[in-house]
C-alpha positions in Angstrom: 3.3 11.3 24.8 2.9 8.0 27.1 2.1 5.1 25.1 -1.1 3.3 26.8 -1.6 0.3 24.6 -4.4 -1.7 24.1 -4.7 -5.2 24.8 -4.0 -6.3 21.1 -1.2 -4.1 21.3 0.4 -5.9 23.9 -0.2 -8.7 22.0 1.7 -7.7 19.2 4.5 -6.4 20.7 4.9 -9.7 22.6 4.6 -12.1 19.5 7.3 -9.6 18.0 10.0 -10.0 20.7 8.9 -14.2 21.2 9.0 -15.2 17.3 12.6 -14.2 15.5 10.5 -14.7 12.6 7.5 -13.2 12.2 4.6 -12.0 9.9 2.5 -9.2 11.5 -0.8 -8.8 9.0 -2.1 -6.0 11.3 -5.2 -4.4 9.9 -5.1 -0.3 8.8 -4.9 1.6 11.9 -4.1 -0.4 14.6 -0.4 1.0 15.0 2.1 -1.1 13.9 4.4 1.4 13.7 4.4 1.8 17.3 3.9 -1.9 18.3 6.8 -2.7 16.3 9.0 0.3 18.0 7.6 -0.6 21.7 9.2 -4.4 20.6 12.7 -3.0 19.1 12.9 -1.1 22.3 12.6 -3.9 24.9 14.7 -6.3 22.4 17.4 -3.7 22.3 17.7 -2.3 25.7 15.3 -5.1 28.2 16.4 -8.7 26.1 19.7 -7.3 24.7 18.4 -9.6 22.2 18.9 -7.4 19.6 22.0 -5.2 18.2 21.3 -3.0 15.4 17.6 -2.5 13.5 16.9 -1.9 10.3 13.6 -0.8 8.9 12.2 -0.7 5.5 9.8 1.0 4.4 8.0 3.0 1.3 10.0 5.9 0.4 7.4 8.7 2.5 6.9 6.4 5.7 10.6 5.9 5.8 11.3 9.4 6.1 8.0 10.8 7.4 6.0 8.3 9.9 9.2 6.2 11.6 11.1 9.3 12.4 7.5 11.0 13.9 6.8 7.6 15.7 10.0 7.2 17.3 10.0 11.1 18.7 6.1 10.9 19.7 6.3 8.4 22.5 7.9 8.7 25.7 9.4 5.5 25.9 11.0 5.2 22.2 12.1 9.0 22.2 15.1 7.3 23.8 16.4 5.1 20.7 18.8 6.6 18.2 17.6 6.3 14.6 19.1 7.9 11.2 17.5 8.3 7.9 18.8 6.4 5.2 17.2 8.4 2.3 17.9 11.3 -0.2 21.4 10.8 -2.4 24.5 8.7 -2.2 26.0 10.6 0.5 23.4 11.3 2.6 22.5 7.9 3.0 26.1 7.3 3.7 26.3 9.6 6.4 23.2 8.0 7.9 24.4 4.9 8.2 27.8 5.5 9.6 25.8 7.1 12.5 25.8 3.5 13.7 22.1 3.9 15.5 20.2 2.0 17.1 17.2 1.9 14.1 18.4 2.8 10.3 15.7 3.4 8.1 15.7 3.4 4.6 13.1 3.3 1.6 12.8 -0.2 0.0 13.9 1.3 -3.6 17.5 1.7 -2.0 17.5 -2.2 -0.6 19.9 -3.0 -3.8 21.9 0.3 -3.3 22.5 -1.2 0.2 23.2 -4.7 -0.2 25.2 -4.4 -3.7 26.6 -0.6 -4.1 27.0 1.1 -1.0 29.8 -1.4 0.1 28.6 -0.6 3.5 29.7 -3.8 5.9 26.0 -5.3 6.8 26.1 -5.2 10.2 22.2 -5.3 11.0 20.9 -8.5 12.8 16.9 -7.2 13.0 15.4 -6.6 10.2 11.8 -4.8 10.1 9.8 -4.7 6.2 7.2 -1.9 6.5 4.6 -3.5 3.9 5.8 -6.5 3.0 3.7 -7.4 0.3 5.9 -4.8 -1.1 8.2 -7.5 -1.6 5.7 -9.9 -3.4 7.7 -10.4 -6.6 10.5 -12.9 -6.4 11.9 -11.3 -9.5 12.1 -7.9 -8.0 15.6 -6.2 -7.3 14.6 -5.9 -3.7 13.7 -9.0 -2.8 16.6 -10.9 -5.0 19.2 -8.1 -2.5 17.3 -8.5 0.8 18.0 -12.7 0.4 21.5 -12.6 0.0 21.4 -11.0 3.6 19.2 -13.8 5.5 21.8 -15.7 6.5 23.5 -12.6 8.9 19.8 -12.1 9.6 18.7 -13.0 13.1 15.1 -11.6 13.8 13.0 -10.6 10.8 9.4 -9.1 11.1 7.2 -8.3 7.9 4.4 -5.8 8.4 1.5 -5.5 6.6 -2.2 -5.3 5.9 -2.6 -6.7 2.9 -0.7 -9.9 2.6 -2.2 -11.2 -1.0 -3.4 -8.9 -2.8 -3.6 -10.5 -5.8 -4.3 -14.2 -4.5 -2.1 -16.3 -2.4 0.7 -16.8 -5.0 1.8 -13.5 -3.6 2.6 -15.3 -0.3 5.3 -17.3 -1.4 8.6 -14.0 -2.0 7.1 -12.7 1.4 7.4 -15.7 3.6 11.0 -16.8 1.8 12.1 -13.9 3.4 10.6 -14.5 6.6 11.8 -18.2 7.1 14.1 -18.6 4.1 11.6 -21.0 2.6 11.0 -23.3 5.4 7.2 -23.2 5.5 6.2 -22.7 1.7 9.2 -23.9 0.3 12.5 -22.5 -0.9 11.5 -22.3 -4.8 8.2 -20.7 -6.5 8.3 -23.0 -9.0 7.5 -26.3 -5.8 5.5 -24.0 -4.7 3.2 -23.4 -7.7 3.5 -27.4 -8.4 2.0 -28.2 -4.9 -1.3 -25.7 -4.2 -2.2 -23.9 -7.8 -2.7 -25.0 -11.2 -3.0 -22.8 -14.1 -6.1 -20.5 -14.4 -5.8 -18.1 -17.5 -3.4 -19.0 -20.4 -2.6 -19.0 -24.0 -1.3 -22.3 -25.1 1.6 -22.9 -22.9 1.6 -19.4 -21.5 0.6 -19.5 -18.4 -0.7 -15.9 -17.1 -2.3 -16.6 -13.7 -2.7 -19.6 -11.2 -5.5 -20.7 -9.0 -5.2 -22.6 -5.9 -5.7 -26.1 -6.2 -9.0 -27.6 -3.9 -7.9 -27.5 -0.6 -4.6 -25.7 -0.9 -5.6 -22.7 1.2 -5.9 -24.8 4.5 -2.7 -26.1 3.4 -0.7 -22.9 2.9 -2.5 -21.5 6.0 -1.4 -24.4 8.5 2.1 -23.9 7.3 2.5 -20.6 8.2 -0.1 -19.8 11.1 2.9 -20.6 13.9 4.7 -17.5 13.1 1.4 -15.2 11.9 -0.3 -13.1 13.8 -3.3 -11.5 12.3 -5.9 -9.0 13.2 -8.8 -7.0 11.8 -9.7 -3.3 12.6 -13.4 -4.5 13.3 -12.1 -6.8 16.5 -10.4 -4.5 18.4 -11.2 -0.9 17.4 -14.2 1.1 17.7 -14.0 3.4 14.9 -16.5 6.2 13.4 -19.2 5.3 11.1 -18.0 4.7 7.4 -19.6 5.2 4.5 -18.8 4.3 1.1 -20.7 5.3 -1.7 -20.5 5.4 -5.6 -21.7 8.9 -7.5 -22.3 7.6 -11.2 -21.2 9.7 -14.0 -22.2 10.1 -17.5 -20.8 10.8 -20.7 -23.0 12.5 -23.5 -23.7 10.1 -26.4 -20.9 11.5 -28.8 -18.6 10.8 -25.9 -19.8 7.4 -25.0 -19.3 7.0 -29.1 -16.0 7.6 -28.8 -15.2 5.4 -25.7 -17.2 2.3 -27.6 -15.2 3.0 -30.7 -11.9 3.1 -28.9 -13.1 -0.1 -27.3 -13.8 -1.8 -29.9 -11.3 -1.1 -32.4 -8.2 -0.1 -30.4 -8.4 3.3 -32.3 -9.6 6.8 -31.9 -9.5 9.3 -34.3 -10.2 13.0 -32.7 -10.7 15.8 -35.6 -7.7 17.2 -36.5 -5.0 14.6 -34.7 -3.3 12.1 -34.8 -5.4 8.5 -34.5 -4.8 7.3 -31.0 -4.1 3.8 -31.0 -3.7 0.9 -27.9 -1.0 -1.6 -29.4 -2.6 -4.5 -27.1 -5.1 -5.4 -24.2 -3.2 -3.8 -21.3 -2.7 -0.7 -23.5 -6.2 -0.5 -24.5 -7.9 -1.0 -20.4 -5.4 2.0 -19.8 -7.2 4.4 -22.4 -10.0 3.5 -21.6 -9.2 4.2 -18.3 -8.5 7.3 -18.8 -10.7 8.7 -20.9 -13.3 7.5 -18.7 -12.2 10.4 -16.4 -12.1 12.5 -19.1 -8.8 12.5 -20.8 -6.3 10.4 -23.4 -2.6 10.6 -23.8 -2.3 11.0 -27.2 2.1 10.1 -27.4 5.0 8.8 -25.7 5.9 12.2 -24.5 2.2 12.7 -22.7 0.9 15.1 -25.0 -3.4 14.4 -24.0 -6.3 15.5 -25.6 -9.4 16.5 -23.3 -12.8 14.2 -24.2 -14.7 15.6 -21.5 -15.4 17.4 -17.9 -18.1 15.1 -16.4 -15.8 13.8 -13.6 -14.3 17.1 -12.8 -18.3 18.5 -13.0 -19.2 16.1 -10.6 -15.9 16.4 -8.1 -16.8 20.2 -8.4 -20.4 19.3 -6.9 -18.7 16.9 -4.2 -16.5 19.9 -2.8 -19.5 22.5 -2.8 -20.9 20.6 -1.0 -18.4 19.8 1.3 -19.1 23.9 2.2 -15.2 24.1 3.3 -14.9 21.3 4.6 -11.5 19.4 3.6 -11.5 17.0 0.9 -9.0 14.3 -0.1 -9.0 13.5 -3.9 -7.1 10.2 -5.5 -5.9 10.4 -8.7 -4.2 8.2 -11.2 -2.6 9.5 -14.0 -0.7 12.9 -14.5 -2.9 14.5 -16.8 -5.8 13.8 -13.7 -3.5 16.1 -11.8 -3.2 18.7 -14.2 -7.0 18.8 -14.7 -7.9 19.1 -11.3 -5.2 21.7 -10.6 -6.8 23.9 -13.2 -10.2 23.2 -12.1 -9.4 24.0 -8.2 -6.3 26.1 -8.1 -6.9 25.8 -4.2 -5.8 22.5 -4.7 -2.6 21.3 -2.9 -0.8 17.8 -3.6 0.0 15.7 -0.4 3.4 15.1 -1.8 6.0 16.0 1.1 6.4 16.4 4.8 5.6 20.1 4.6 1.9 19.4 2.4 1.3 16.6 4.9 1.8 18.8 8.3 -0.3 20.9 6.4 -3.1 18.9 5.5 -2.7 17.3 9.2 -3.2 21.2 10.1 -6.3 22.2 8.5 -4.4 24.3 6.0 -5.5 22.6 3.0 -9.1 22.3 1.6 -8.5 20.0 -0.9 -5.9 18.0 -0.9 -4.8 15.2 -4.0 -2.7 12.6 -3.3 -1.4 9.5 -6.1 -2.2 6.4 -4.3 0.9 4.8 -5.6 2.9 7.0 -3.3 1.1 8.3 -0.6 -0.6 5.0 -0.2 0.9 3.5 2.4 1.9 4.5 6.0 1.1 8.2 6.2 -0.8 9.7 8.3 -3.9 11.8 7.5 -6.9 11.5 9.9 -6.2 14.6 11.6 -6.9 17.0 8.3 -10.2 15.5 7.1 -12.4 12.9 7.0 -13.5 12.9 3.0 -11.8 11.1 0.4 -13.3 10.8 -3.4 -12.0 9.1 -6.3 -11.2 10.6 -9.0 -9.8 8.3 -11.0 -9.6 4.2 -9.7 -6.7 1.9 -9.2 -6.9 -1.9 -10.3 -4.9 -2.6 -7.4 -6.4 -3.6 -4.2 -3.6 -2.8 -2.2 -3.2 0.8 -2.8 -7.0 1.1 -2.9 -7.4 -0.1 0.6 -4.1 1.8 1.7 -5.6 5.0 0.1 -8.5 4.7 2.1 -6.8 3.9 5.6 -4.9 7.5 5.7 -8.4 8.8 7.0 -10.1 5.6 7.9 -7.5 4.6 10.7 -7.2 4.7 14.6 -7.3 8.6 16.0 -10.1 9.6 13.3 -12.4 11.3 15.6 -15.1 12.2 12.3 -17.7 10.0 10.2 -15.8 9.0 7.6 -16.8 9.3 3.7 -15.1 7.4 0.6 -17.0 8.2 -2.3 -16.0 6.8 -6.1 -16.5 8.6 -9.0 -17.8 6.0 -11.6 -18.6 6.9 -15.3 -20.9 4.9 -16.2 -21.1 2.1 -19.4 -16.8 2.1 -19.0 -14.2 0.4 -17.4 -14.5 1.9 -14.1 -17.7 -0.1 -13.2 -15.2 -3.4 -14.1 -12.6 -1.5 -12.1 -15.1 -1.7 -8.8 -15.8 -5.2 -9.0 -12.3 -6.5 -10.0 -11.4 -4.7 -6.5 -14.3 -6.7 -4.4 -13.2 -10.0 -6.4 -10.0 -9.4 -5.0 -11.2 -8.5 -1.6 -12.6 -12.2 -0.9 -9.1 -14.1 -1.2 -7.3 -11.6 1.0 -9.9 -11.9 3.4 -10.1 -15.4 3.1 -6.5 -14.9 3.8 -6.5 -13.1 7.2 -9.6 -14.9 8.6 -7.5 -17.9 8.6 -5.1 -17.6 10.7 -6.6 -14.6 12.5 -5.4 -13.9 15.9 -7.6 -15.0 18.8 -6.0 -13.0 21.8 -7.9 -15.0 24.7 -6.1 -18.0 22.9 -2.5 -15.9 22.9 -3.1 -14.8 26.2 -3.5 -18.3 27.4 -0.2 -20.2 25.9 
């Protein structure tokens, strides 16, 4: 297929090959994936300003969306790639292919950098999600530094940079430009733009920026960011989001306020169910607002009630065959709706996600912790409900791009499940809370392309 880019586009791809270090916060759906390629191509084979690529990426889009990319376009069906994923030896073998573009999941960064005993011979270096790498404590992260120094062009991709507030900035852009802009420790970093926010004593659990830090943090790094928002350069379908309440009979409710408010629930003839502390307890509350409770360590759950499954069951009949994407969260969810729906089909592999893409799936239920990011899935339907919610803005807005994303040609639908008088309702507005920093975030050092066009 020839690749006619978009102005923005074009953009992209030039701040990619002009900036060795870069930070790309591109909005769902504008194509990344094949800005980023178009850039690797024309460093590797226009510039010769680049040797060998490596990409990381989440462990699907690594195997799945790269390798599609790279075959779809005319002009990057050219590059040589291999797939760094699967055991030991296969991702042995791929490496030693010595391609142009390796590309591995981010799980196996550690494997690479302090197992495999593979000679790092990579001088690009390409993070597919890079608030993926948020956590300076993480495995990944702690690997993927000892590298920067053989590191000459480094590009983080994303479209949802912080999350959780800016303090998630800080492991991303060490990686970027090894600590030049925001400082080569967290702890200077904490010390100079956020004080402590929640705490218990001298714990410290979460930070707030200090008055004024976020111009700060956002002049430091605006030189080598380039951001931009589906709403300036795309004209997509309509989207709708809406919220179908839920109700619980009052025993039920009973339960849930019992539960709530003394950490305990006794079911006739079990075992009390009890949450050891406050992260345990917003979990089973959690669930059993969709309808279920694990009851052990081993998973063992006890069924509290149907209402969310009722109300899915109304969502899809009236869907009248029309495909329907469903998010779910914890296993029991899954097992729930696949006895509800035995049409259902999980979006779990390359053959379920040609399928969907197909049509051959009517209802399809994906986790949003791994088919959250990167995959594509405009092209099987335009519907997606949740079942069950995720605290976690990221995956939530992820979730939502599979359908809601350029090359959607259909009206598109996201419609939440909420059970009313629990959790979930906090659930909904702990995910708009969130929404304002990140947006905050982008706004600020949002590109302007007349501005670009014009240096």
């Amino acid at each position: 297929m020839k690749f006619n880019p978009h102005d923005y586009q074009k953009h992209a791809a030039k701040f990619i090959i002009e900036h060795p270090r870069a930070a790309l916060f591109l909005d769902m759906g504008l194509g990344k994936t094949v800005i980023t390629l178009t850039a690797l191509d024309d460093l590797l084979y226009d510039y010769f300003d680049a040797g060998k690529a490596l990409i990381i990426a989440p462990l699907r889009v690594a195997r799945d969306t790269w390798p599609t990319e790279i075959e779809k376009w005319d002009h990057t069906r050219g590059l040589s790639y291999a797939v760094a994923v699967g055991t030991a030896d296969e991702r042995l073998q791929a490496l030693r292919k010595n391609a142009d573009i390796t590309i591995i999941n981010r799980e196996n960064i550690d494997w690479l950098v302090n197992k495999s005993h593979y000679p790092w011979d990579f001088d690009t270096v390409i993070i597919d999600e890079l608030s993926s790498f948020k956590s300076h404590q993480s495995k990944r992260f702690k690997a993927l530094r000892k590298k920067l120094p053989k590191i000459d062009r480094i590009v983080g991709l994303t479209g949802t940079p912080s999350p959780n507030g800016l303090i998630d900035l800080w492991a991303q852009y060490r990686l970027i430009d090894g600590g030049e802009r925001l400082g080569k420790c967290i702890g200077r970093y904490r010390d100079n733009f956020f004080e402590p926010d929640k705490r218990n004593q001298e714990r410290v659990f979460s930070y707030k920026p200090r008055a004024g830090a976020e111009k700060h943090i956002y002049r430091a790094i605006e030189d080598i960011t380039l951001s931009m928002q589906t709403s300036d350069h795309l004209v997509l379908p309509p989207l709708t989001i809406t919220q179908t309440d839920v109700k619980m009979s009052a025993a039920e409710l009973e339960k849930y306020n019992r539960l709530e408010a003394e950490m305990v629930l006794e079911l006739e003839g079990e075992e009390a169910i009890t949450a050891v502390s406050a992260a345990a307890l917003a979990g089973k509350l959690c669930q059993l607002a969709s309808g279920a409770i694990y009851k052990n360590e081993d998973h063992e759950y006890s069924e509290i009630h149907d209402r969310k499954l009722d109300a899915l069951e109304d969502v899809i009949e009236a869907a009248n065959g029309k495909p329907v994407l469903v998010a779910y969260w914890f296993k029991h969810d899954l097992e729930r709706l696949m006895k509800r729906f035995p049409k259902a089909k999980r979006i779990d592999s390359s053959k379920a996600i040609k399928a969907w893409n197909s049509g051959e799936i009517e209802i399809g239920l994906i986790h949003p912790a791994s088919a959250g990011h990167g995959l594509n899935l405009q092209a099987g339907g335009s519907h997606l409900v949740w079942f069950s919610l995720t605290w976690s803005l990221e995956l939530y807005q992820q979730t939502n791009a599979r359908l809601y994303r350029q090359g959607q040609k259909n009206p598109v639908v996201i419609q939440h499940l909420v059970t009313k008088g629990t959790l979930d309702e906090r659930v909904m507005k702990a995910l708009a809370t969130k929404d304002a920093t990140q947006t905050a975030l982008i706004t600020a050092v949002k590109a302007q392309l007349t501005q670009g066009e014009n240096k």
